[in-house]
N, C-alpha and C positions, 0 to 999 in steps of 0.2 A: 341851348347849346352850352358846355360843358367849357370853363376858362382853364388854360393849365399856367400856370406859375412856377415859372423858373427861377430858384432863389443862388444867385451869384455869388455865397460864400463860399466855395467850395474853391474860386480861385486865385481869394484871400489868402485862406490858410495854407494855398503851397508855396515852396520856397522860390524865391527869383531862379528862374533856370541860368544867367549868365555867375551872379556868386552866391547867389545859396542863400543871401537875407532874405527877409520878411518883406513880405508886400502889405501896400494899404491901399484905400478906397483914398484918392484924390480929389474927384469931380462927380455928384452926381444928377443926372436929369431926367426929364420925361419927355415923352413923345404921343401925341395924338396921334395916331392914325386912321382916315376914314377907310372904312371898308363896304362889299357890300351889303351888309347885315348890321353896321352900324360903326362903332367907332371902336379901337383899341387904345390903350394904354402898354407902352413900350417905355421899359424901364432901364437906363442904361448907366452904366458905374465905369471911369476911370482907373485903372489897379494902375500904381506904379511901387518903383522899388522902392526901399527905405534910403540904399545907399547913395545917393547922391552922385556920386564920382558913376557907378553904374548907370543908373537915370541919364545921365546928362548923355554917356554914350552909345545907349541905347536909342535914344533921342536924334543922336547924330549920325547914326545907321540909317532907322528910320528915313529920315530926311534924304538920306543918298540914295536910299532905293526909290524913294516916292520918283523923288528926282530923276532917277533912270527910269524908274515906267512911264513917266510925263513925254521926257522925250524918244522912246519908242513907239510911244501911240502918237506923236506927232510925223515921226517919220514915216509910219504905216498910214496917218492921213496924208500926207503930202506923196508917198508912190501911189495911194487910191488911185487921188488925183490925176496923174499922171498916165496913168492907166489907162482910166475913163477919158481924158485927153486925144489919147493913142488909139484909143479903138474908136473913139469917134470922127477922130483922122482918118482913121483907115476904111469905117464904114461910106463915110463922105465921098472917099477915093473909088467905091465900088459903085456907087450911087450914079456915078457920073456916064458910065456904060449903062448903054439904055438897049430895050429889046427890037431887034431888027423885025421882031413881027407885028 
C-alpha cells in the first residue's frame, strides 16, 4: 500500500490573512493511529502569527466562537431531550386506549 505525505510548508510561507505578517510553526506532534491494516503516523504543526497583538486576537475570536458552538449544541441537547420527553408523553397518552376487540 502506497503512503502519501503531506508536507505542511506551504502554509508557512503564506502571509497572516488578518495583517499580512509571517507565520511560524509554534507546536509540533505526532499521532498514532490504529487502523485496519495497521498503524499510521499523523503529523501535526501549530502555525501561528508572528504578530503578537494579532495572535492574541485571533486567539480571542477563536475562544468566542468555540464558546458559541458549545452552547448551541447544549441547547440542541437539552430540546432533543425534551422532545423525546414529549413524544414519549404523548405516546404513553395513546397507549392508555385499548382495543374494544
Amino acid at each position: 500500500m502506497a503512503k502519501i505525505i503531506i508536507s505542511g510548508t506551504a502554509y508557512v510561507d503564506q502571509p497572516c490573512p488578518r495583517c499580512g505578517s509571517k507565520r511560524r510553526v509554534s507546536k509540533k506532534w505526532n499521532e498514532t493511529i490504529k487502523t485496519l491494516t495497521g498503524t499510521t503516523i499523523v503529523k501535526y504543526s501549530q502555525i501561528v502569527c508572528n504578530n503578537n497583538v494579532c495572535q492574541v486576537e485571533f486567539d480571542r475570536q477563536l475562544l468566542k466562537e468555540t464558546q458559541k458552538r458549545q452552547a448551541i449544541k447544549l441547547k440542541k441537547e437539552a430540546n432533543d431531550a425534551a422532545r423525546k420527553a414529549s413524544s414519549k408523553k404523548a405516546a404513553k397518552k395513546t397507549r392508555k386506549n385499548k382495543s374494544r376487540i
